[in-house]
N, C-alpha and C positions, 0 to 999 in steps of 0.2 A: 491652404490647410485641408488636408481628406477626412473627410466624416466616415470612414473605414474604422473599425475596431482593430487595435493590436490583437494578435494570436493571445491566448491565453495561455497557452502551452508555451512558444516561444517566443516571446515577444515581438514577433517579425509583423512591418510593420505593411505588408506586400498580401494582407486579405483581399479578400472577394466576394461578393455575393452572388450565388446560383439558388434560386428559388429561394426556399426559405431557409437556406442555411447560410452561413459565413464557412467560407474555405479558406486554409494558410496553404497556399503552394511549396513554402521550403519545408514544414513536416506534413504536411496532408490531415491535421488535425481540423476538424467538423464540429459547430456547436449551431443552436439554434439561434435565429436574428432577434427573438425577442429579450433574450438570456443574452445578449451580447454586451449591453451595458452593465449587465447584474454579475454576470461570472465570474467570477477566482478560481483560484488554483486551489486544492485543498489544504496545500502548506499556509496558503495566505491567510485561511480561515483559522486553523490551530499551528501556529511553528512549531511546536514540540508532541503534537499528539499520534500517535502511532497506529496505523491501520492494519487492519488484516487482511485478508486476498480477496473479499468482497467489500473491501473500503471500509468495514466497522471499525468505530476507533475502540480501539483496546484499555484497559483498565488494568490497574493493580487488582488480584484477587479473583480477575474472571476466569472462568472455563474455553479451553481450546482444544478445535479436533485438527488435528493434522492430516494433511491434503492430499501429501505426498510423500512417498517413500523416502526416507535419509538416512546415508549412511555414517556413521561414524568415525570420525577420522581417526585413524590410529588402533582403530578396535573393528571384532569381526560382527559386530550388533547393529542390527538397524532400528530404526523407528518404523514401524511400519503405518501404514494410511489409516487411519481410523484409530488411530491412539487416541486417547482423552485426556487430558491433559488440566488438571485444576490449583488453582491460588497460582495463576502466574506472576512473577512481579517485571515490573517493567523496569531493563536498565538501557544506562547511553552507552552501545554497543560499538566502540569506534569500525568494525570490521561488520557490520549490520548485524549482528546478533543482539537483536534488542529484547529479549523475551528469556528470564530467568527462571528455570524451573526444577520440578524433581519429575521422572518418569520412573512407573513402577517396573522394576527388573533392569535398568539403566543407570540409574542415578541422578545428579544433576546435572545438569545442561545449558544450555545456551541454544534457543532458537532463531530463526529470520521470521519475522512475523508475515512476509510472503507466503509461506506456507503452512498456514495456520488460516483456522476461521475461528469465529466467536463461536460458543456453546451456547 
């Protein structure tokens, strides 16, 4: 039996300890040796709660600034960086757009909460 932690990332069961971290060779993901018994994934901790692009989890009704530039598909408007973005509602996006909104001069929309942070 090896007293090696599985990856947390992918489950491979082929870690390592170099100083004071644990290493996975098949993705190169890095976590501390103390944290190795304690750590999840952060799907593990919420299934269904939705992050933003610094891992905030998101809410019905919160404020979002947009990150990055996006273009609109089928139209010549974009979203540009530093839009503000308020009363988002959160839906299940089969194509990742999980973030329902209105944008002033836009209309409604559909975002990826990747490119989006909390206000």
């Amino acid at each position: 039996m090896s007293l090696e932690p599985k990856c947390p990332k992918c489950q491979s069961e082929y870690t390592y300890a170099d100083g004071s971290l644990w290493i996975c060779p098949s993705c190169s993901h890095e976590w501390a040796q103390q944290s190795a018994a304690t750590e999840t994934a952060p799907e593990e901790i919420q299934d269904n709660a939705i992050y933003d692009s610094n891992k905030n989890i998101l809410a019905d009704g919160d404020s979002v600034t947009v990150i990055k530039e996006l273009k609109i598909k089928g139209a010549t408007s974009v979203v540009k960086v530093g839009t503000k973005v308020k009363n988002i509602r959160l839906v299940d996006g089969h194509d990742g757009h999980n973030i329902a909104c209105k944008i002033d001069g836009i209309g409604a929309i559909n975002l990826k909460s990747e490119f989006v942070r909390k206000s």
